[in-house]
Structure formats: C-alpha cells, structure tokens
C-alpha positions, 0 to 999 in steps of 0.5 A: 436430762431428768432435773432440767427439763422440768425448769424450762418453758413448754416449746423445749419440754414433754407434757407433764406438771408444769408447776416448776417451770421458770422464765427467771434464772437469775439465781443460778446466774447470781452465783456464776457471776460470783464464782467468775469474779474469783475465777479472775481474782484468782488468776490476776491482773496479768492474765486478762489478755491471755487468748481465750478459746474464741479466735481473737479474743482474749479473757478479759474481752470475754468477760466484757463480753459478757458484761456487755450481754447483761448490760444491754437488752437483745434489740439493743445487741442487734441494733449494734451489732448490725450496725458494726457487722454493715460499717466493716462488712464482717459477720455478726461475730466478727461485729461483736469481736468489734463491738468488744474490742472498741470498749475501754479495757477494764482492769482486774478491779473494775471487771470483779466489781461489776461481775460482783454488783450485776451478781448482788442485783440478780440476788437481790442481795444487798452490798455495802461499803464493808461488804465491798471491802477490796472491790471499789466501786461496788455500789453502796446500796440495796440491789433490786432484784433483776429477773434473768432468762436463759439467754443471760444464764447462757451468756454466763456460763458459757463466757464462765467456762470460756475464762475457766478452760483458757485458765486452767482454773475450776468453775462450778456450775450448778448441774441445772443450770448447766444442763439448762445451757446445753439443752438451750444451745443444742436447739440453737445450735449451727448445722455441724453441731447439730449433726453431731448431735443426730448421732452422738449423745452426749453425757455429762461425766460430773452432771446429771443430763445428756444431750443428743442422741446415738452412740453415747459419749462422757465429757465434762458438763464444761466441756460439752457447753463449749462444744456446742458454743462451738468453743470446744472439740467433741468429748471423745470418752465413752462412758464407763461402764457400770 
C-alpha cells in the first residue's frame, strides 16, 4: 500500500518519516460528498427508494445515513443508538436501520443540498446564492472549514459505493483515500472478514494498494470496500499477470 500508509496515524503504520501523517481527511471527503450529490442528480428522484446493498435499506437511507454520520458526533451515535437497540431489543444495526428509518424522508433536493453544504464546510469553500443555483437550500454564506477523521471519510465512501453499486453508476474516489478506507476497515473488520484476509490479499485493479495477505486476488477498489463493510461478495479475479 505504498501511498496510504504514509497518511495514517502511527497505531495503523511502520516506523519511517512521519511528516505526511494526517488526522484530518476533510478534503478527500469534501470531494466524495461532491461526487455522491451528482451520483444522485444523476440518478433522480425516482430511484431513492431502489434497495440498497444493506438488507432493509434503501439509496436514499443510505444517503441519510450518512449524513446522519457527519451531523452527529460517535458519543452522540452511541447514546442513540443503544438508546434504539434496548427500546426494540435489536442489534446496533438493526438500531441504526431504526434509527434511519424514523427520520423525515428527504427528496432529491434536500439530499443534494445538504451532500453539497456538508461538502463547502469540509472545503472551506465558499457557496452563495448563484453558486447555489438549482440546489435551494444551500446556506448562503462563507463555510468554515470542518476538520474530518477517517472515521467520516469511511462513512462516506463506503455509503458512496453503496449508492454507486445499487445504481450502477460510477463514483470516483481518490486512490488514498480508498486505500485509506480499506486498510481502516480490514483492522476493524468482523471476525469472517478478517479470516478472509489471513489467506486472501486483496488488490486493487484501479488503485494503487492491497490489503490482506496470501493468494493474491483483483477486485475494484469499490469492490473490495464493500467487502469488508460487509456489503460485497469476495473479488474472485486474480491478478493479471505481467
């Protein structure tokens, strides 16, 4: 992985120059955000309730999902998701799908504002009423710059490949941040994902990493995030040879 290790934080690297390292991966989320609000546009208002990847839910609660992950801070998340998960005795994601479920159903508009303002406030760009043009609702004023940990870059890519696989549309994700996702969920990842990875190395066929180790395997970078979000199947390509 030889152009993401360098930007994550000392617990997930080897000992070399720690210059590059960054908690803040605001930019590389500014420019998914982007990218998922013209995933949507794209797609249109009649495909938000199309199912997503996740058993009960669809493209558009997965996009509130993941506004829901940047509006909210993790000890507010857990507050309400155990709060959920003990009032219907379900698990963390039944809680969350809950969670989701209950919140005003946001159209097309509405979702592509908010992707579009949460994605100015990561910048520290700023938007004003004739940049707004279409999106209504996007504030009006100069966004301060929000500093983002991978935990938010995460959430956004992985709930961006979600919309893009149920779509069938392209979304375009940096190969460091990507690779920054993969390496972040392959430590973090349930026990069967993480057996998987005891045998299997992983390779991205459009980025420069790999995570695991073993008998190598191609996949897109899309798809082996969504493996171990446990979204996905296992790549089954092996690599081409050179």
């Amino acid at each position: 992985m030889s152009d993401v290790a360098k930007y994550l934080p000392l617990s997930q690297r080897g000992a070399q120059d720690e210059s590059a390292v960054t908690s803040d991966w605001s930019s590389p989320v500014a420019l998914v955000l982007g990218a998922l609000a013209d995933l949507l546009v794209a797609a249109g208002e009649d495909r938000l309730d199309s199912p997503a990847l996740r058993p009960g839910f669809s493209i558009r609660m997965t996009v509130q999902e993941v506004l829901w992950r940047l509006d909210t801070t993790r000890t507010e998340r857990l507050a309400q998701t155990a709060r959920h998960a003990l009032r219907l005795r379900r698990g963390p994601s039944g809680a969350v799908e809950a969670i989701i479920g209950a919140q005003p159903a946001l159209s097309l508009g509405e979702l592509v504002s908010r992707l579009r303002e949460l994605s100015a406030g990561a910048s520290g760009s700023s938007v004003g009423e004739e940049d707004a043009g279409a999106d209504a609702g996007v504030s009006a004023r100069t966004a301060k710059r929000h500093r983002r940990p991978l935990a938010d870059l995460s959430a956004v890519v992985i709930g961006g490949y979600d919309v893009a696989s149920s779509l069938g549309l392209p979304l375009v994700v940096d190969a460091v941040a990507s690779g920054a996702v993969a390496l972040a969920r392959s430590l973090d990842a349930p026990v069967e994902v993480r057996a998987v990875l005891k045998d299997r190395r992983m390779v991205a066929s459009d980025a420069d990493w790999s995570v695991g180790q073993g008998r190598e395997l191609a996949g897109s970078a899309q798809a082996i995030v969504l493996f171990l979000a446990g979204r996905g199947d296992i790549p089954q390509t092996p690599p081409r040879q050179a």
